[in-house]
C-alpha positions in Angstrom: 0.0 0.0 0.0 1.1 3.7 -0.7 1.3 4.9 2.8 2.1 8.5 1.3 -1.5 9.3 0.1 -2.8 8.5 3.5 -0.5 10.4 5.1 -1.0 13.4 2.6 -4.7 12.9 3.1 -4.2 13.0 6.9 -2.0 16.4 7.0 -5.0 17.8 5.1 -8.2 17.3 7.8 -6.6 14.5 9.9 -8.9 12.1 7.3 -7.2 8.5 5.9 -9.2 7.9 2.6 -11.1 4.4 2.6 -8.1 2.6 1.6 -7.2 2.4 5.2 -7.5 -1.4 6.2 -6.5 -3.5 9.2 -3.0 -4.4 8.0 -2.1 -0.4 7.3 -3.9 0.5 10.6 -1.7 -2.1 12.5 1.7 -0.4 10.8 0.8 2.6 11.3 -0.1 2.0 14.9 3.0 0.1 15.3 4.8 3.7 13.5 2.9 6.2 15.9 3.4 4.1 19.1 7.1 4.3 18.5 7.3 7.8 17.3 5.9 9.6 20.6 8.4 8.0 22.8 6.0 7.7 25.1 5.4 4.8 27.5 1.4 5.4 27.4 -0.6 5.8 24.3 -4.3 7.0 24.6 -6.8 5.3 21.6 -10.7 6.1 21.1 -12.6 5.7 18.1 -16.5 6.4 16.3 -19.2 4.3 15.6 -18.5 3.3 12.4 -18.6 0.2 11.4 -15.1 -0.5 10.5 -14.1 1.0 13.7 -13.7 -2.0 15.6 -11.4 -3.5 13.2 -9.4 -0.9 12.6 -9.1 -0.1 16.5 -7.9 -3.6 17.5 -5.5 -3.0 14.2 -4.4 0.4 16.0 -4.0 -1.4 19.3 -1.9 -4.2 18.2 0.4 -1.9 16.1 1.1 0.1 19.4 1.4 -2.7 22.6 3.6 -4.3 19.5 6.2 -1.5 20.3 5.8 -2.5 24.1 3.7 0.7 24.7 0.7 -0.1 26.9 -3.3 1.5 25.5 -5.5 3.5 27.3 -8.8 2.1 25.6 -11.1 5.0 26.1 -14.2 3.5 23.6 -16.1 5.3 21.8 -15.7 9.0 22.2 -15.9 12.0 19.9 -12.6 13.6 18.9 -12.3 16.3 21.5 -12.6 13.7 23.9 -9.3 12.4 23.0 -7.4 15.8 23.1 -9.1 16.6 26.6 -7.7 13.5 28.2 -4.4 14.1 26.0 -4.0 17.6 27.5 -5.3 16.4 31.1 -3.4 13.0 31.2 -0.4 14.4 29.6 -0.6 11.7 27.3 -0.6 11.3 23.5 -3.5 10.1 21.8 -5.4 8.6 18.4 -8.8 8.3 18.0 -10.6 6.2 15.0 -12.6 8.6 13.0 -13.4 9.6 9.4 -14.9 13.1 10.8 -17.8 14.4 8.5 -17.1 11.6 5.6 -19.1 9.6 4.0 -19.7 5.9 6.7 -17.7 3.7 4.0 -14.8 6.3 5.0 -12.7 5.7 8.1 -9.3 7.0 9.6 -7.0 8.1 12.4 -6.1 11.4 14.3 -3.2 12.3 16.2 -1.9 14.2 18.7 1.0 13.8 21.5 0.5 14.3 24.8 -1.0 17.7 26.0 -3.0 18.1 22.9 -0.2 19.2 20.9 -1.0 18.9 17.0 1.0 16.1 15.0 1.5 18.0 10.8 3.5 17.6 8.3 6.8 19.2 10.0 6.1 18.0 13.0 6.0 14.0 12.9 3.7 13.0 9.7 6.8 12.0 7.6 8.5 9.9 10.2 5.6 8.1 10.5 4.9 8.0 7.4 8.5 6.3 6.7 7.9 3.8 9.7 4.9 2.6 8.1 6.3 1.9 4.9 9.1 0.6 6.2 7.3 -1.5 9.2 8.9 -2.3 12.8 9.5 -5.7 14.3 6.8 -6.3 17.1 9.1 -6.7 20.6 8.8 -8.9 22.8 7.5 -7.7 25.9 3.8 -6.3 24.4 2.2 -3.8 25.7 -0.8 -3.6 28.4 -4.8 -2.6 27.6 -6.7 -1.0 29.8 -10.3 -0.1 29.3 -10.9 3.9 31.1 -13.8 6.2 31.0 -12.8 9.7 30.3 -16.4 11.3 29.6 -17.4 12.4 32.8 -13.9 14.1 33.0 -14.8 15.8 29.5 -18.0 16.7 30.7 -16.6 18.4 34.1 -14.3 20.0 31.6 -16.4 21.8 29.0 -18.5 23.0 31.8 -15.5 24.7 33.8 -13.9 26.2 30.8 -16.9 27.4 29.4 -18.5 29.7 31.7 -21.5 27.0 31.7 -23.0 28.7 35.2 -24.2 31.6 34.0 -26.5 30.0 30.8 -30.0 30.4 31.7 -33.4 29.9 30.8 -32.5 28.5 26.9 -33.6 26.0 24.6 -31.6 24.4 22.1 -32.1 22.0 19.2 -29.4 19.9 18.3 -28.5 17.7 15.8 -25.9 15.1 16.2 -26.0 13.4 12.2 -26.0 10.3 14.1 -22.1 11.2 15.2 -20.4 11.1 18.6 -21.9 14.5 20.0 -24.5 12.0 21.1 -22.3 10.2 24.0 -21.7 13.2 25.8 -24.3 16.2 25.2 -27.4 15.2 26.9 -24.9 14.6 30.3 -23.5 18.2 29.2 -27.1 19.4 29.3 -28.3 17.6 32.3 -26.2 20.0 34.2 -26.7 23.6 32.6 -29.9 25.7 33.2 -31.1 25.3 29.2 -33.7 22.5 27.9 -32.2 20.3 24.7 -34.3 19.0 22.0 -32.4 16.5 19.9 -32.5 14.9 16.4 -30.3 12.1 15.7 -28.0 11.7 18.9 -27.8 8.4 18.6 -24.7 7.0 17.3 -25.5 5.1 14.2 -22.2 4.7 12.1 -24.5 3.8 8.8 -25.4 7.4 9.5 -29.0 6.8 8.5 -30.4 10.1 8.4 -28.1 12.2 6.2 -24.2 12.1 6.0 -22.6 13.9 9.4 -21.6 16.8 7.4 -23.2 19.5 8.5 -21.1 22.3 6.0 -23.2 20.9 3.5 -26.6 22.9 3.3 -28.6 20.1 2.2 -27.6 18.0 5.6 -29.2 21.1 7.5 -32.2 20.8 6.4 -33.8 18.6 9.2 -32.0 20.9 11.8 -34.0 24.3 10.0 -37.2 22.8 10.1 -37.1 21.4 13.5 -36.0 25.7 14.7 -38.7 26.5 12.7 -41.0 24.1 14.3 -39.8 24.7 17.9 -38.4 28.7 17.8 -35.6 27.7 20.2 -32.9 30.1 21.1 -30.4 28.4 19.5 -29.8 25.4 16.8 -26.7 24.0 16.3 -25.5 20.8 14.0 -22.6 18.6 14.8 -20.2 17.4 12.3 -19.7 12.7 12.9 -16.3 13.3 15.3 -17.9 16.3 16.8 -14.9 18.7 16.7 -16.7 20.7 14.6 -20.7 22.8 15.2 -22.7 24.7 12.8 -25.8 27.2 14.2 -28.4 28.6 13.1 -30.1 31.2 15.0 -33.5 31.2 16.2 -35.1 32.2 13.0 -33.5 29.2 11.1 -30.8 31.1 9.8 -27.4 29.7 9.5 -24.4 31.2 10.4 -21.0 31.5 8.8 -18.5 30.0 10.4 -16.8 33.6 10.9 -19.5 34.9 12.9 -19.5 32.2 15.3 -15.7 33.3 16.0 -17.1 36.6 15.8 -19.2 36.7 18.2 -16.8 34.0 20.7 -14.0 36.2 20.1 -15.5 39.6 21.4 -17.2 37.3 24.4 -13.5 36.3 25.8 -12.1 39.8 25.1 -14.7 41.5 27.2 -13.3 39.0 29.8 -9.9 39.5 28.9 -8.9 42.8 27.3 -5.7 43.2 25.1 -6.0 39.1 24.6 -4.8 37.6 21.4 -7.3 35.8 18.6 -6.8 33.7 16.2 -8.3 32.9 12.8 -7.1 31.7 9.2 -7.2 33.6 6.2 -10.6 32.1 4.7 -12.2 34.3 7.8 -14.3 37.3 7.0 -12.7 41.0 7.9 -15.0 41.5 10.4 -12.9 38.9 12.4 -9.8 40.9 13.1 -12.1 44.1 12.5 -13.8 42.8 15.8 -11.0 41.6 17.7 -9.7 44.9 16.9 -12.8 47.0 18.4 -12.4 45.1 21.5 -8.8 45.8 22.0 -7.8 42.4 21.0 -4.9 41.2 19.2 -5.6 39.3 15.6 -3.1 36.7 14.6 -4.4 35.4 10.8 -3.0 31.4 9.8 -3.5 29.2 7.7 -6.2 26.7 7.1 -5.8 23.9 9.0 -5.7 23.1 13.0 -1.9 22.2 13.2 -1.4 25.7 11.8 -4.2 27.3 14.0 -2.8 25.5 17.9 0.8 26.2 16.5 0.0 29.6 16.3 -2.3 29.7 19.5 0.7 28.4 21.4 3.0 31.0 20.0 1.2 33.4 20.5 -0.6 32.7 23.8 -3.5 33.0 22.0 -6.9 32.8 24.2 -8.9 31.6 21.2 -9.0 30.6 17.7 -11.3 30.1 14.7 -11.9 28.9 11.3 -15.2 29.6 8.4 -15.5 26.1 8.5 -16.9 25.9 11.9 -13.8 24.7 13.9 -13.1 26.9 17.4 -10.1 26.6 19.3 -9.9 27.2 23.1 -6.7 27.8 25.1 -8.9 26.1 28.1 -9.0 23.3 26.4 -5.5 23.1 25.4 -5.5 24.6 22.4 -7.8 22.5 20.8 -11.2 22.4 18.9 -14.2 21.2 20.4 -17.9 21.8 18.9 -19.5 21.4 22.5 -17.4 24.3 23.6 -18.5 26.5 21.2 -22.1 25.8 21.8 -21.5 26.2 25.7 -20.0 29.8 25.5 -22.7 30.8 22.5 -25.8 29.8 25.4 -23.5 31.7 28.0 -23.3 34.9 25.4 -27.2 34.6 24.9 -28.1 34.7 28.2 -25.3 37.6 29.1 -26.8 39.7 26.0 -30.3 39.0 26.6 -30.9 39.3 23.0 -32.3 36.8 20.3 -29.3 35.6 18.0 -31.0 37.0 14.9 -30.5 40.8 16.6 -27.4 39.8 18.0 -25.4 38.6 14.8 -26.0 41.7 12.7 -23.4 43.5 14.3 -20.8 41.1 13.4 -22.0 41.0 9.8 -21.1 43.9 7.8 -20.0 42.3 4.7 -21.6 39.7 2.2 -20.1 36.6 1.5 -20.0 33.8 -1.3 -19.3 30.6 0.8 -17.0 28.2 -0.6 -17.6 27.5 -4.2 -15.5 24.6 -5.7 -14.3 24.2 -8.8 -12.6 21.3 -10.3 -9.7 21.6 -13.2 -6.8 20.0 -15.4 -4.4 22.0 -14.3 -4.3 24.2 -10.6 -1.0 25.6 -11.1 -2.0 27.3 -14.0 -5.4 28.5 -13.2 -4.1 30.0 -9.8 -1.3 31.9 -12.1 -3.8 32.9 -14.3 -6.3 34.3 -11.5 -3.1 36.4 -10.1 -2.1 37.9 -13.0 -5.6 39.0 -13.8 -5.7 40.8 -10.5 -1.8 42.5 -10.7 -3.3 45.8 -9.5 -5.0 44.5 -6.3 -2.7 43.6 -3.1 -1.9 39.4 -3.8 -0.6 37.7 -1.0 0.3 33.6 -0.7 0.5 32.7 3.3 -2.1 29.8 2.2 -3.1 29.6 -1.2 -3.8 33.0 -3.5 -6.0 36.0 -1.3 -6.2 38.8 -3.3 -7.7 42.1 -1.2 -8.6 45.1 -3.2 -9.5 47.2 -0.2 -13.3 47.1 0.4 -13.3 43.7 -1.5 -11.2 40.1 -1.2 -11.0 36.9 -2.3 -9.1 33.5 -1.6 -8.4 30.6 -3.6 -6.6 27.6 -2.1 -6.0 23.7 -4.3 -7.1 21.0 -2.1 -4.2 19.0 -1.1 -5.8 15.5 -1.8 -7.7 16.4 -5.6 -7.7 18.8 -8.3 -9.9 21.0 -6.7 -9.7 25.2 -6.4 -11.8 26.5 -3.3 -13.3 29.7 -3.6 -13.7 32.3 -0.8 -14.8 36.0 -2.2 -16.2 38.9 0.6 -17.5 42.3 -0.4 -19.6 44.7 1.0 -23.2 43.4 -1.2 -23.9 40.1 -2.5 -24.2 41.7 -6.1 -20.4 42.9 -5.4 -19.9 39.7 -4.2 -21.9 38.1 -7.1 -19.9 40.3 -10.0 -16.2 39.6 -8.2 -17.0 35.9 -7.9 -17.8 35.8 -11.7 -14.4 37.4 -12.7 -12.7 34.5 -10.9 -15.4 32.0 -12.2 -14.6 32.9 -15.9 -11.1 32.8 -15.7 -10.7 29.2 -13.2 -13.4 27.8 -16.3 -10.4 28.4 -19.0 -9.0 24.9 -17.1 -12.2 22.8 -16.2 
């Protein structure tokens, strides 16, 4: 097997493509367990299907090197990095996130929730698989621990949770692994849960865990609709990720969500630093700013984004696509966090979150438009040149920013793909820059 495409695809969203089988599992187990020199690995894993195989795969790659397993079940990703950061222990967890259920995969970290890219231990394991390591002699111990009511106590603490009062929410959990741990998270806060597919079904029955997609929000929007809550919220299959809607049925972007955290935690801590990656509306930094906040802008990806975080001290972090970062919960994302502090905002504001988001929405925005072609260096070159007057820089991709107006276009790592960001201040400015781009990326389709 060509362990570099997994790896690649990894690096990417932390995602193995459905070539992942027991025998590549068990070497790359047998690869992680010796690269984080550590005599204690922690391993969870999702409700998929395949998960079983692949974790007793995992397992026997890792007590192979003589490193003993701390079999946590089945958990949702930022379960792993909150026993990882509390345990000082690194960690994998079994997951193909918001993929399709015939998809599975691994995430990493090392201990204290510290990200694992592509400079920072990827290639050597990466080489170890391909290579493969001699199983020792003396194995490695299993042991079966619970670490959800830990995570629970956590995201409570961390989160402000006290002060939420008197909400509703409807949630939708795409039959993912939000459902092992919210309704304890909610037995505990003053706000009342209505729920839609909490329970963990790795066929995913329902519609695909994927809640960036519009089409798999479409349950979530008529339920708000039906039950006016304060709040609706969708869950992506590992949970690391949440998507709301505000109590009209509305969604919102990803970049008001960070918004609106990001100003929350500032009023709390003044002069604090944020961070968000380049795919983020203006009003990001523009409201970190306001608040007397410090803006740091990455990269896509979360082993840019907790890199950064640590570097900087960073109190928060966030991404369009609906991942939020916490320095309380070492540096890492967690979709039940979010959720927590957005109830805590809502009952500190008093306001509906249809009010309350306007402020934090001055622009118009495209979404992400994707566009597939022969031939990405070329159409990215092309784009740039066409726009030689505007400011061009390439931190992740091509942003181009002329002034009240901006755009980013980023290749996928894993297909020929261009992704499309484009922000201006109406959605007919939006609408006219977006088919500039369009006609010149459809030269290469």
């Amino acid at each position: 097997m060509d362990y570099s495409n997994i790896i690649k695809a990894y690096d990417v969203r932390g995602i193995f493509p459905d070539e992942l089988d027991a025998e590549a599992t068990r070497r790359i187990g047998a690869a992680f367990g010796s690269f984080v020199d550590s005599d204690v690995v922690l391993v969870g894993y999702d409700c998929r299907e395949s998960s079983p195989e692949l974790r007793d795969a995992l397992v026997d790659g890792i007590t192979g090197q003589g490193v003993d397993v701390r079999l946590m079940g089945e958990i949702p990703t930022d379960a792993l990095y909150y026993a990882s950061g509390a345990y000082s222990m690194p960690g994998a967890v079994i997951t193909a996130s918001h993929n399709p259920a015939e998809y599975n995969g691994l995430k990493f970290c090392k201990a204290g929730a510290a990200p694992i890219g592509a400079d920072t231990g990827l290639s050597e394991i990466r080489v170890m698989a391909e290579r493969g390591l001699d199983t020792v002699s003396d194995r490695g111990t299993i042991t079966l621990i619970d670490v959800k009511p830990g995570y629970v106590d956590h995201v409570l603490s961390s989160t402000g949770a006290e002060g939420i009062s008197g909400l509703q929410v409807v949630a939708d959990g795409g039959n993912g692994m939000v459902g092992t741990v919210l309704p304890q998270v909610f037995e505990r806060i003053d706000a009342d849960l209505v729920g839609l597919y909490l329970e963990p079904d790795g066929t995913f029955p329902n519609h695909p865990a994927d809640p960036l997609r519009p089409e798999n929000l479409v349950d979530l929007v008529e339920l708000v609709r039906e039950r006016k809550p304060d709040l609706g919220v969708a869950f992506d299959g590992d949970a690391d990720r949440a998507f709301f809607v505000d109590d009209l049925a509305v969604p919102l972007p990803g970049s008001t969500t960070t918004a609106i955290i990001a100003d929350w935690y500032l009023q709390r801590q003044p002069g604090a630093t944020i961070v968000h990656n380049l795919i983020c509306s203006k009003a990001v930094p523009e409201t970190v700013t306001a608040a007397g906040g410090v803006p740091v802008r990455t990269k896509v990806g979360h082993s840019y984004i907790k890199a950064v975080m640590a570097e900087t001290g960073a109190i928060f972090g966030g991404e369009h696509s609906g991942h939020y970062y916490f320095k309380d919960n070492f540096r890492a994302d967690s979709g039940i966090m979010a959720t927590l502090v957005l109830l805590r905002v809502l009952s500190d504001e008093g306001v509906r979150l249809s009010e309350l988001r306007k402020q934090y929405e001055p622009y118009a925005q495209s979404g992400e438009i994707n566009f597939v072609v022969s031939d990405v260096a070329a159409a990215v070159a092309a784009v740039e040149d066409a726009f030689s007057d505007a400011t061009v820089d390439l931190l992740d991709g091509l942003t181009v920013d002329a002034g009240d107006r901006w755009f980013n276009l980023r290749p996928s790592n894993t297909e020929p793909v261009l992704r499309l960001n484009v922000e201006a201040p109406t959605p007919h400015e939006v609408a006219e820059l977006t088919g500039r781009v369009e006609s010149i990326i459809k030269e290469y389709t």
